[in-house]
N, C-alpha and C positions, 0 to 999 in steps of 0.2 A: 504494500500500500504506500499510496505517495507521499511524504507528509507538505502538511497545510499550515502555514499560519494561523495561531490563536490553538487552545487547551484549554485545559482549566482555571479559572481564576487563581492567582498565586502572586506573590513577589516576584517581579519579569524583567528582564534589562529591558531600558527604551535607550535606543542607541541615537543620540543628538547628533551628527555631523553637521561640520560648518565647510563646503566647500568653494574654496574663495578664489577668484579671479586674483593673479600676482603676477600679473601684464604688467610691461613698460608703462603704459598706459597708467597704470594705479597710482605710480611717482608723480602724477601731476598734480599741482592745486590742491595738496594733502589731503589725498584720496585716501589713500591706503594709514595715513596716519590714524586720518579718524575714524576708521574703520578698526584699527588696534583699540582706540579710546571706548570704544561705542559696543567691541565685545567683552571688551575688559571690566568696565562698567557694569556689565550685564550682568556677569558671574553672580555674584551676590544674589541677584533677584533669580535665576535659575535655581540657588540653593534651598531660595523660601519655596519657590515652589516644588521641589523634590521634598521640604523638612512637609510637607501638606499633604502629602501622598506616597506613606510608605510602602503602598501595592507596587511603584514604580521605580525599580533601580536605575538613574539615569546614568546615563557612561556619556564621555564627550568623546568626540574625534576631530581630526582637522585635515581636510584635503585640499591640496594648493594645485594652481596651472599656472605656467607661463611655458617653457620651453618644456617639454612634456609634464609631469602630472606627479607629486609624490605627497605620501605622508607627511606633513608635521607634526601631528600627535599620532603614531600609526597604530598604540594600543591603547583599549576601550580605556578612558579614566574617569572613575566615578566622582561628580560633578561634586562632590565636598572636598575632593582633594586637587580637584583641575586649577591650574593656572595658567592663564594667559602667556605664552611669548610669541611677542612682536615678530607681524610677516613682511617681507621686502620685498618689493615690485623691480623685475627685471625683466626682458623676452617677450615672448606674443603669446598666443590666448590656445592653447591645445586641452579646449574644454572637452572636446570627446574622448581625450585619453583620460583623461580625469573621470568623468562616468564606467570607462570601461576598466577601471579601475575599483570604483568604487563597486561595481556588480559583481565583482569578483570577492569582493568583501559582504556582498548580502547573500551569498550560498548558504547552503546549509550543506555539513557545516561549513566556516567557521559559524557563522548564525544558526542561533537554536530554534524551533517551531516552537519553543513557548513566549516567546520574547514578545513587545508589544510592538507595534508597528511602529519603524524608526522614522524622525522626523529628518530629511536632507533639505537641508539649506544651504540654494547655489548661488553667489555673490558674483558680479558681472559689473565689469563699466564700460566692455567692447564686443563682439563678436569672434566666434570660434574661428579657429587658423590653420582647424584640421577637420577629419571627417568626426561631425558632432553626430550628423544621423546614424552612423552607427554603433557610436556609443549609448546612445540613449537607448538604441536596440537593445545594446545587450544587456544594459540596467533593465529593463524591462521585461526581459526573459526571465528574468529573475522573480519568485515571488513577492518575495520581500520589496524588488523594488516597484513591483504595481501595487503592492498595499502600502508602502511609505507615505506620510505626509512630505510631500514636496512643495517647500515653498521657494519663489525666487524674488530677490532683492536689488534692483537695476540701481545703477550707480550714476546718475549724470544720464544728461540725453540722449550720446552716442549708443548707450547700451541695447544690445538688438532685442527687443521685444519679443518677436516672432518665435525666439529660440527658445527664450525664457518662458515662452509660455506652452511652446511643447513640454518642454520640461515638467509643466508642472502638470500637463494632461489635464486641466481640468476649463471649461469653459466657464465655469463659473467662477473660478480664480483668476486674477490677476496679477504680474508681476508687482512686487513691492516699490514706490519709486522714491528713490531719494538725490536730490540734486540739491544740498546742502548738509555741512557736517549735523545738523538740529534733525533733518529729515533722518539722515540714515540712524544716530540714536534711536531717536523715536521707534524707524522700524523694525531694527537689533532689539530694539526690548521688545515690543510685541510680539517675533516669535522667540522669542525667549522667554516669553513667559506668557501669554496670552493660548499661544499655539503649543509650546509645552504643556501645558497644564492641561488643553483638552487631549493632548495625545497622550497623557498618563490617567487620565482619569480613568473611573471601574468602565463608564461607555465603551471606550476603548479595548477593553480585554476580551471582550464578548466575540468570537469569530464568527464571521459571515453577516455582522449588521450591517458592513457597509457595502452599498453596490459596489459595481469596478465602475473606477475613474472619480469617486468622489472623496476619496478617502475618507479621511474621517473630518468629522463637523467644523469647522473653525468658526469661531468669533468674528466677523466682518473686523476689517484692518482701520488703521486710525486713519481719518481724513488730513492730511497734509495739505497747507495753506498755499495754493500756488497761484494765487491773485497778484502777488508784486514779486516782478523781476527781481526784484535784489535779492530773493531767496535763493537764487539760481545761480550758485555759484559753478557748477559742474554741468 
């Protein structure tokens, strides 16, 4: 028999990755700086919401691209003991190696069938530089990665929409958008805790409540002010 995502209710890893854009591109107009600020920040509220729901062991990870695709955090660390180190933008944008990467890390195993559906968070301020379609293929193939909450985070205007929002397969979702260092705060904390919390909740353990492609429920995202220009630094 094949196994399936979701068991029985229990104590579950929910695996957090942050998969982040570290394109040339990020060096500009402290992109990438406040992108360090803005997940570093964050931790703390990640941990209130892990200390509120001990059904859900959260683990962090971190996957970077620029000139192909590698680990900076490459084993699971559980979100009371994760720290932040700073990421560095160099090279171009091989976000498909990065997905095909990461699908290789949602097998089973290494990933267990009790685990709760892991939240991928793809960070972007440009367009892929390699073949992205079939990367996302192969994240796909995967179970783990058609039941993941995929959320994506666009950096500044350049960032290609159309990808970002394959990515996240969902027609009802939206890329995240931030085109100032206030924006991307704001949207680093939202799925870090907004989107955290509904993918750790008991809803979440339940296997087979959510259709395919919707994943699991989110919170509508915060409205960001983009009436005056001067917000728009990116």
């Amino acid at each position: 028999m094949s196994k399936r995502p979701g068991g029985e209710l229990a104590a579950r890893p929910l695996h957090f990755i942050w998969v982040a854009d570290c394109s040339g591109s990020m060096s500009v107009d402290g992109k990438m700086e406040s992108l360090n600020n803005a997940i570093r920040e964050a931790i703390p509220h990640m941990r209130d919401v892990a200390d509120e729901n001990p059904n859900a062991e959260i683990q962090i990870r971190v996957l970077t691209f620029s000139d192909g695709a590698q680990w900076h955090v490459s084993k699971p660390e559980p979100i009371a003991s994760f720290k932040w180190t700073d990421l560095t933008a160099d090279g171009v944008t091989d976000m498909g190696r990065a997905l095909t990467m990461l699908a290789d890390q949602l097998k089973i195993p290494p990933m267990t069938d009790r685990a709760l559906p892991p939240v991928l968070v793809l960070i972007s301020d440009g367009q892929p530089t390699d073949d992205f379609d079939t990367g996302l293929k192969a994240l796909m193939a995967q179970p783990w990665g058609k039941r993941a909450v995929r959320v994506a985070i666009a950096i500044g205007k350049d960032a290609n929409l159309d990808v970002l929002e394959k990515f996240i397969g969902n027609k009802e979702l939206k890329p995240l958008q931030a085109n100032s260092p206030e924006a991307l705060i704001k949207q680093i904390r939202f799925v870090s805790t907004a989107v955290l919390k509904s993918a750790s909740s008991p809803a979440s353990q339940t296997s087979g409540t959510v259709s395919p492609g919707t994943n699991i429920p989110i919170p509508a995202p915060p409205v960001t002010d983009t009436s005056s220009a001067d917000d728009d630094v990116w």
